[in-house]
TIRO-2110 file (N, C-alpha, C; in Angstrom, 1 decimal):
// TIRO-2110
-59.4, -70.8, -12.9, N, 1, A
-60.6, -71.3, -13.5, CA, 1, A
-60.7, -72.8, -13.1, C, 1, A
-62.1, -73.0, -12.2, N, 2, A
-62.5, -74.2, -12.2, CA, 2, A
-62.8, -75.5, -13.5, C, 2, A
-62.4, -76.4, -13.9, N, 3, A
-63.8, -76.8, -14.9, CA, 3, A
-63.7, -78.3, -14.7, C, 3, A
-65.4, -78.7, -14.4, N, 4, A
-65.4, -80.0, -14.2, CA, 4, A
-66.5, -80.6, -15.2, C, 4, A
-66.3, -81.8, -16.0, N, 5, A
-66.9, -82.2, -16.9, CA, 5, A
-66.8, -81.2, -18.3, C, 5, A
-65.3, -80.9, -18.6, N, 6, A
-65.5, -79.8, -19.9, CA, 6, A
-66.2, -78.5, -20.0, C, 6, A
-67.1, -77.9, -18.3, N, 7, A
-67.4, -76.6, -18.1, CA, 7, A
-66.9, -76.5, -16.9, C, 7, A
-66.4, -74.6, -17.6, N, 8, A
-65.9, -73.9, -16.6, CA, 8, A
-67.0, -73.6, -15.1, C, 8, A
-66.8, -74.2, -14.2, N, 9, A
-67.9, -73.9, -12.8, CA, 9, A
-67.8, -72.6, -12.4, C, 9, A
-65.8, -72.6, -12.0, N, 10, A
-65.6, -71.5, -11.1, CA, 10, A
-64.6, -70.5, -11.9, C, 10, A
-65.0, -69.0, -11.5, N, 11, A
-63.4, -68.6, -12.2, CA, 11, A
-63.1, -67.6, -10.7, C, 11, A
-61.7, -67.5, -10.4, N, 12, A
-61.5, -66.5, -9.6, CA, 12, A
-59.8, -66.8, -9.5, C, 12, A
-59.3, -65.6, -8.4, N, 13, A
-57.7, -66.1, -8.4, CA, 13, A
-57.8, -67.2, -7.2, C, 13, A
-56.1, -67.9, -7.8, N, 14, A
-55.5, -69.1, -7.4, CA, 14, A
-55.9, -69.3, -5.6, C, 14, A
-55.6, -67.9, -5.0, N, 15, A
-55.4, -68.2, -4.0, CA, 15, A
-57.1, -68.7, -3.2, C, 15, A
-57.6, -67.6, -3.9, N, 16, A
-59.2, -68.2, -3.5, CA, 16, A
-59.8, -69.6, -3.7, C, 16, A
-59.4, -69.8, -4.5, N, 17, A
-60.4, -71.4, -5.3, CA, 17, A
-59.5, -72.5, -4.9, C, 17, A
-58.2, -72.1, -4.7, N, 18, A
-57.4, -73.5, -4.0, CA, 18, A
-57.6, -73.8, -2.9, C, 18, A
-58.6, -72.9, -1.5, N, 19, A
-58.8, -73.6, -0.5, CA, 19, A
-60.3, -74.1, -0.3, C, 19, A
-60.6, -74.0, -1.8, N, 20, A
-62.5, -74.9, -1.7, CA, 20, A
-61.9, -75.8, -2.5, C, 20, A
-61.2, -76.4, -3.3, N, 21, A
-61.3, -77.1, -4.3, CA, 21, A
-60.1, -78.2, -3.9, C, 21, A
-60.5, -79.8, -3.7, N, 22, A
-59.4, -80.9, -3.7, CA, 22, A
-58.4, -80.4, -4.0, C, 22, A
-57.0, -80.9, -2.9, N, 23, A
-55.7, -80.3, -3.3, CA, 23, A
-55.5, -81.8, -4.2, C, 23, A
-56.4, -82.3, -4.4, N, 24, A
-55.8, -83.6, -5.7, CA, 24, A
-56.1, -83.9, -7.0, C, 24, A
-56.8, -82.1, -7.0, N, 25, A
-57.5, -82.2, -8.3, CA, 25, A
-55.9, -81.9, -9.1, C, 25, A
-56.0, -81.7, -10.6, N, 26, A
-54.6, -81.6, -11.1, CA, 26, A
-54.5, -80.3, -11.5, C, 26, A
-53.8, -79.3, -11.6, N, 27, A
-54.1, -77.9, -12.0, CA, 27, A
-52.8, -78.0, -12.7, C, 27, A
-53.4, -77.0, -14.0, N, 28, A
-52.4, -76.6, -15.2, CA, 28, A
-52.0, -75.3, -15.3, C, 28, A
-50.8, -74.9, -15.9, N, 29, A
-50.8, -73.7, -15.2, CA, 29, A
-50.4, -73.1, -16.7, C, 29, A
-51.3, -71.9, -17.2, N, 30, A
-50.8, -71.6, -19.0, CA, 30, A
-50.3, -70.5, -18.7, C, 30, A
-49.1, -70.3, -18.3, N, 31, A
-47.9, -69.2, -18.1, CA, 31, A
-47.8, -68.4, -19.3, C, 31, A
-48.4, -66.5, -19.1, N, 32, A
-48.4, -65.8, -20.4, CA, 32, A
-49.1, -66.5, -21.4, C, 32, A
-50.5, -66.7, -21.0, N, 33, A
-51.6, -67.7, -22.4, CA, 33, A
-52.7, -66.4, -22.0, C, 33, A
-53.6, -66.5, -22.9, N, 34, A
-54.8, -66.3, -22.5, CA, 34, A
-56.1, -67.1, -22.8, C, 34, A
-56.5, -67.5, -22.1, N, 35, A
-57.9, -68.4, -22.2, CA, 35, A
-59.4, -67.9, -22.5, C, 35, A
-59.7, -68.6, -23.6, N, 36, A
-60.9, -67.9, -24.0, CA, 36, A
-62.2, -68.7, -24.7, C, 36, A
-63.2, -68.6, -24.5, N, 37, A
-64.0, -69.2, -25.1, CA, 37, A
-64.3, -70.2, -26.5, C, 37, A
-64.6, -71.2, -27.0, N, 38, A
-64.8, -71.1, -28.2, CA, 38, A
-65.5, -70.6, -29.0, C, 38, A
-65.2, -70.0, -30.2, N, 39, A
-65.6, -69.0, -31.1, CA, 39, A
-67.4, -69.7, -32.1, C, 39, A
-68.0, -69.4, -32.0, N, 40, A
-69.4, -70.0, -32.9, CA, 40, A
-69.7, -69.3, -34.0, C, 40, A
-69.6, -69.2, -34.9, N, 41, A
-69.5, -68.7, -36.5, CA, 41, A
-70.6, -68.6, -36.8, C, 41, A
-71.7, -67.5, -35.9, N, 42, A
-72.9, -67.8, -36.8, CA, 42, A
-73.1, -66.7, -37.8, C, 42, A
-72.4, -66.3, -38.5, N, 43, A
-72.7, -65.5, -39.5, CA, 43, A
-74.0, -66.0, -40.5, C, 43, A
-75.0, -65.2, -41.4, N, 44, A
-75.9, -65.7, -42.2, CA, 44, A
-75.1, -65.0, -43.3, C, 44, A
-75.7, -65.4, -44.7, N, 45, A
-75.2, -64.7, -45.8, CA, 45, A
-76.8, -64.2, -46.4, C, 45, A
-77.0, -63.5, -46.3, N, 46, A
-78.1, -62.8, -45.8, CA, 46, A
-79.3, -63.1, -47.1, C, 46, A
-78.8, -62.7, -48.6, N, 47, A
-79.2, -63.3, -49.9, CA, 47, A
-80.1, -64.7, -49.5, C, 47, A
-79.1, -65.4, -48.8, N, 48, A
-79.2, -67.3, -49.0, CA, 48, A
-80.5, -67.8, -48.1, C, 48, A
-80.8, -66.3, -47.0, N, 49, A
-81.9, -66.9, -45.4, CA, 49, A
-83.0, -67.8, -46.2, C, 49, A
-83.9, -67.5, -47.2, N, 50, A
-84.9, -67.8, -47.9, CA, 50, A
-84.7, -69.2, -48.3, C, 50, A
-83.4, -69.8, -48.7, N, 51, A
-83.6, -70.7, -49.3, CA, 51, A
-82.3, -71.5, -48.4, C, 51, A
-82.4, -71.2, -47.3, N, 52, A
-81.4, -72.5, -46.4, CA, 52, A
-82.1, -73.7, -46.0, C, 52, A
-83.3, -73.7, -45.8, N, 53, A
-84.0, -75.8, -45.5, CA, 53, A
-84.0, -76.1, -47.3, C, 53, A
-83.9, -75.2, -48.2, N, 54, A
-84.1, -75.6, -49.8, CA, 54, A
-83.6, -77.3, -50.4, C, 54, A
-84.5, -78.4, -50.6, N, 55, A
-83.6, -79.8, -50.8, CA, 55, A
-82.8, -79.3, -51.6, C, 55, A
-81.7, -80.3, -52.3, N, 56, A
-81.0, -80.4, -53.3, CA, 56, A
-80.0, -81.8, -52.6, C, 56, A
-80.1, -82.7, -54.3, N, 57, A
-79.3, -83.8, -54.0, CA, 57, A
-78.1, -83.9, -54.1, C, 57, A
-77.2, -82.4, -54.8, N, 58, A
-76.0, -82.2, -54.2, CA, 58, A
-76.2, -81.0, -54.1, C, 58, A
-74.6, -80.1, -53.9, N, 59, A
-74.3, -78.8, -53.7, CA, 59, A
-74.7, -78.0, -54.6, C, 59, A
-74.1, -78.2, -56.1, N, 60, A
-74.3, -77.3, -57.4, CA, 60, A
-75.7, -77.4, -57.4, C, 60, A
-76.7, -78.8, -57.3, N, 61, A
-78.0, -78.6, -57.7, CA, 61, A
-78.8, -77.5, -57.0, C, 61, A
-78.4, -77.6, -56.0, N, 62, A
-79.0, -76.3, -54.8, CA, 62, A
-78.8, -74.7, -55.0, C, 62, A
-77.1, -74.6, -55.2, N, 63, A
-76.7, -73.3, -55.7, CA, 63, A
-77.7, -73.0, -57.0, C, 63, A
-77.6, -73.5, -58.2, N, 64, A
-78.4, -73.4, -58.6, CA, 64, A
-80.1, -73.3, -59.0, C, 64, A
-80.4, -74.3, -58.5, N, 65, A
-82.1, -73.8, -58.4, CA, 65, A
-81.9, -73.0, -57.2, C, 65, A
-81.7, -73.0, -56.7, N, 66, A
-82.5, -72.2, -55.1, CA, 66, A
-81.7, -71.0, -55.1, C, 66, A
-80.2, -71.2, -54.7, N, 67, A
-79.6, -70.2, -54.2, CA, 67, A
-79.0, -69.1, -55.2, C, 67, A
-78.1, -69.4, -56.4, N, 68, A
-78.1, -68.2, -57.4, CA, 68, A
-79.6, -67.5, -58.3, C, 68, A
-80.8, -68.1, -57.8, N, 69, A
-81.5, -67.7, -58.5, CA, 69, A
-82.1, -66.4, -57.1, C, 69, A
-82.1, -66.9, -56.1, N, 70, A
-82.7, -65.9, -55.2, CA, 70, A
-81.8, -64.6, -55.0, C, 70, A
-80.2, -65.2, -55.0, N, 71, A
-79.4, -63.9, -54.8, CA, 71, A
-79.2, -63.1, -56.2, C, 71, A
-80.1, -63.3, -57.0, N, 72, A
-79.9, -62.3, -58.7, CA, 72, A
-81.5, -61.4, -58.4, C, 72, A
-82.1, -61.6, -57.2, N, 73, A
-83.6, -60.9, -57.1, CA, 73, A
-83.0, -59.6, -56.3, C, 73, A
-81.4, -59.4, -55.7, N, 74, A
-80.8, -58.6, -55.1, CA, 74, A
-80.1, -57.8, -55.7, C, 74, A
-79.9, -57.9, -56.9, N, 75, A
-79.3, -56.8, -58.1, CA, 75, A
-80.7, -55.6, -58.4, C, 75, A
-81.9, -55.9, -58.1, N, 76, A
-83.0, -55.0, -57.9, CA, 76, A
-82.8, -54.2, -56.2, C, 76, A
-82.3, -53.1, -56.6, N, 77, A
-82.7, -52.3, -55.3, CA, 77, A
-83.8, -52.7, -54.1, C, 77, A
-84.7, -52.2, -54.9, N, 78, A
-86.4, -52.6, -54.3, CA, 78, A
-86.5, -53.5, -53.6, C, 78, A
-85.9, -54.2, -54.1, N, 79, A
-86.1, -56.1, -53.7, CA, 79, A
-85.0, -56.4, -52.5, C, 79, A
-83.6, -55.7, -52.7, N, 80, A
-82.3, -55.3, -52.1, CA, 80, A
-82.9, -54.9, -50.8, C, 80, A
END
C-alpha cells in the first residue's frame, strides 16, 4: 500500500509498486497485522431523527423537551 499525504493512492504487492515508487520513500513493514480502514459510526437512533437540529441549552434540557417526548409517541404501534 501506497499512501501519500494520509491517503492510500496505491495498493498492490511489494514487488510491483517498489519499481514505480522512490527507493527513498520509507516503507513499514506490519508483519502478521491487518490494515484497514477507519470505522464511521453512522448509526441513527431512529425514535431521535425528528428531533436532532432540536435547540437545547444543555443535554437534559433537550432529552427532555424534544427527545423523550418524541420517543413516548413510539409506545403507539400506529405511530411505531
Amino acid at each position: 500500500m501506497v499512501v501519500r499525504e494520509g491517503k492510500i493512492v496505491e495498493v498492490g504487492e511489494y514487488s510491483e509498486l517498489s519499481v514505480r515508487f522512490s527507493s527513498g520513500d520509507p516503507i513499514v513493514h506490519f508483519k502478521d497485522s491487518l490494515i484497514m480502514p477507519g470505522f464511521i459510526d453512522s448509526h441513527i437512533h431512529y425514535p431521535q431523527y425528528k428531533v436532532i437540529s432540536s435547540y437545547g441549552t444543555s443535554l437534559l434540557e433537550w432529552l427532555n423537551k424534544y427527545t423523550f417526548v418524541e420517543e413516548q409517541k413510539f409506545s403507539d404501534i400506529d405511530y411505531a
